[in-house]
N, C-alpha and C positions, 0 to 999 in steps of 0.2 A: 797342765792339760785338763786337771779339772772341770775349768770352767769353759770350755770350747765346746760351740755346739755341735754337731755335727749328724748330715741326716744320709744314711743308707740304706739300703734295701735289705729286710730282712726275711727268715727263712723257721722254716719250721722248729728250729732247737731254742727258737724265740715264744713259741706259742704259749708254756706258762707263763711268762713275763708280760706278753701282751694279754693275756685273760686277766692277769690281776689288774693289772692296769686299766682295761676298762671295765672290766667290772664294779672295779671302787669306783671309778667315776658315771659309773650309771645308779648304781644302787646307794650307795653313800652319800654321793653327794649330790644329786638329783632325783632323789627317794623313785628313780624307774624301779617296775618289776621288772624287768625282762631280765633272765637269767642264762646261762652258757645253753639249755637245749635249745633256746630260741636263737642261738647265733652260731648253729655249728660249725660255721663256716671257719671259726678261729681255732678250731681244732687240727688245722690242714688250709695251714694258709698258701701254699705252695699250689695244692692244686686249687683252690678255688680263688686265687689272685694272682701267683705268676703263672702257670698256664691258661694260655688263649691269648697272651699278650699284655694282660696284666701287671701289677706291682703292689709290694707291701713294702711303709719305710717305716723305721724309728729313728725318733729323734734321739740322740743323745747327749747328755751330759756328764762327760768321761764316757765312763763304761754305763751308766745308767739309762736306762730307757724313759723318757718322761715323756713320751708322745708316739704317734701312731697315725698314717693316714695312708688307704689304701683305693687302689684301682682298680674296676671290674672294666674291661674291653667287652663292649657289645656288641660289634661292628659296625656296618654302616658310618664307619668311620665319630662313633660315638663310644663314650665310657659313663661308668658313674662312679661317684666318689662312695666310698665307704669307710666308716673305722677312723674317723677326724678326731682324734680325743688328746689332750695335754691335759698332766696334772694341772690342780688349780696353782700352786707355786710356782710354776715354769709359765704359766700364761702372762699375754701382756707385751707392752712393744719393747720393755727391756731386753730380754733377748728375743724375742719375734718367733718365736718357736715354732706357733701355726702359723705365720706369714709364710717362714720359711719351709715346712711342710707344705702347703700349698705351693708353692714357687718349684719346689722339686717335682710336683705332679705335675702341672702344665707346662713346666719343659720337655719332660716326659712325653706328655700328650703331640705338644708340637712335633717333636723328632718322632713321634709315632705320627701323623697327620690326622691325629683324632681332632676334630673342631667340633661336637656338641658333649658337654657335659653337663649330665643328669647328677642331684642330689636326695636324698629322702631323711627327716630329719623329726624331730617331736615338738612341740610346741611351747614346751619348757625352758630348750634351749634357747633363749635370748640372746645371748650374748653370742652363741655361733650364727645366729640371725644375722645380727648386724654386722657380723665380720662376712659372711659372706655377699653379703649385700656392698659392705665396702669393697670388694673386690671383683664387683662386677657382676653377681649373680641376681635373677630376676628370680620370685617366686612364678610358680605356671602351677596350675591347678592338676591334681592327680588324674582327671578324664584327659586331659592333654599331653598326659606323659609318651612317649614310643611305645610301642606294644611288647615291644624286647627290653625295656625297663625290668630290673629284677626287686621289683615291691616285696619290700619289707614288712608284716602283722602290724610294727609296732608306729613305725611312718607315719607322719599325719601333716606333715608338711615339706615342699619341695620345689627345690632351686635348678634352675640350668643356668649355663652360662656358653656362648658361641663364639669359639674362638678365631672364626674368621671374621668375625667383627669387631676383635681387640686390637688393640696396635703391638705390635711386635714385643714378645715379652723381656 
C-alpha cells in the first residue's frame, strides 16, 4: 500500500504536517519570505476551510502527506483555491498528485454548485502557472477579481476558472 495515492480530507491534528510541508516548499525551495504569521490560517484549518462549506485535502502516500490543496467557499456560488503545494519528488504526471488534487476539488465544487473559481498565486511559481493554465484557468487581473475574493499580502498573480463553461468533469 506504499505506494497508492490516495486524497482525503484533512483536519486539524494535520496542522503540524501541513505547516512543514509548506513551508519547506515556500521558503526552501522557492527562497519566498512568507512565513507561518502570514498564513494563520494553517494553524486552524477546520475553521478557516471546512466551516462555511469549505475543504482541506492531503494527498498521500501510504501514511505520508506529500501534498495539500484547499477550499475557501465565498458564496455566490464561487470559491477560491488555496494551499496547492506537492513536494517537489511527488510532482509530475507520474503519479499526478496535483492533477489529482485538483480533480478532487472540482468534484467538490460541482456537488457543491460552486461554478466560479478564484486563484491568487506569485510570480515565481512557474510551473503552477502552466498547470493551471493546462487545466483550464485564465489569468484576470487583481482590479477584476469579486470583491468577496480573500486577497492574500503576498499574491501578485491570479487565475479563475468557470465551471459552467467546462464540459462535465
Amino acid at each position: 500500500m506504499e505506494n497508492t495515492l490516495t486524497i482525503k480530507p484533512i483536519y486539524n491534528d494535520y496542522c503540524d504536517k501541513i505547516i512543514d510541508l509548506i513551508l519547506s516548499i515556500q521558503q526552501k525551495e522557492f527562497g519566498l519570505t512568507i512565513t507561518i504569521n502570514q498564513q494563520l490560517d494553517l494553524l486552524d484549518v477546520e475553521a478557516n476551510y471546512h466551516q462555511g462549506g469549505g475543504n482541506f485535502w492531503g494527498a498521500f502516500l501510504g501514511d505520508k502527506l506529500i501534498g495539500t490543496i484547499a477550499l475557501i467557499n465565498c458564496g455566490h456560488n464561487s470559491a477560491c483555491i488555496r494551499k496547492m503545494f506537492v513536494k517537489k519528488e511527488y510532482r509530475g504526471k507520474e503519479l499526478g498528485t496535483a492533477q489529482q488534487l485538483l480533480n478532487t476539488l472540482l468534484q467538490y465544487c460541482s456537488e457543491k454548485e460552486i461554478t466560479a473559481i478564484y486563484l491568487g498565486t506569485v510570480h515565481q511559481l512557474k510551473a503552477a502557472h502552466r498547470f493551471y493554465e493546462r487545466n483550464s484557468f485564465t489569468p484576470i487581473a487583481a482590479a477584476d477579481l469579486p470583491p468577496y475574493f480573500p486577497l492574500m499580502i503576498t499574491d501578485n498573480m491570479f487565475y479563475q476558472l468557470h465551471l459552467d463553461k467546462q464540459t462535465a468533469l
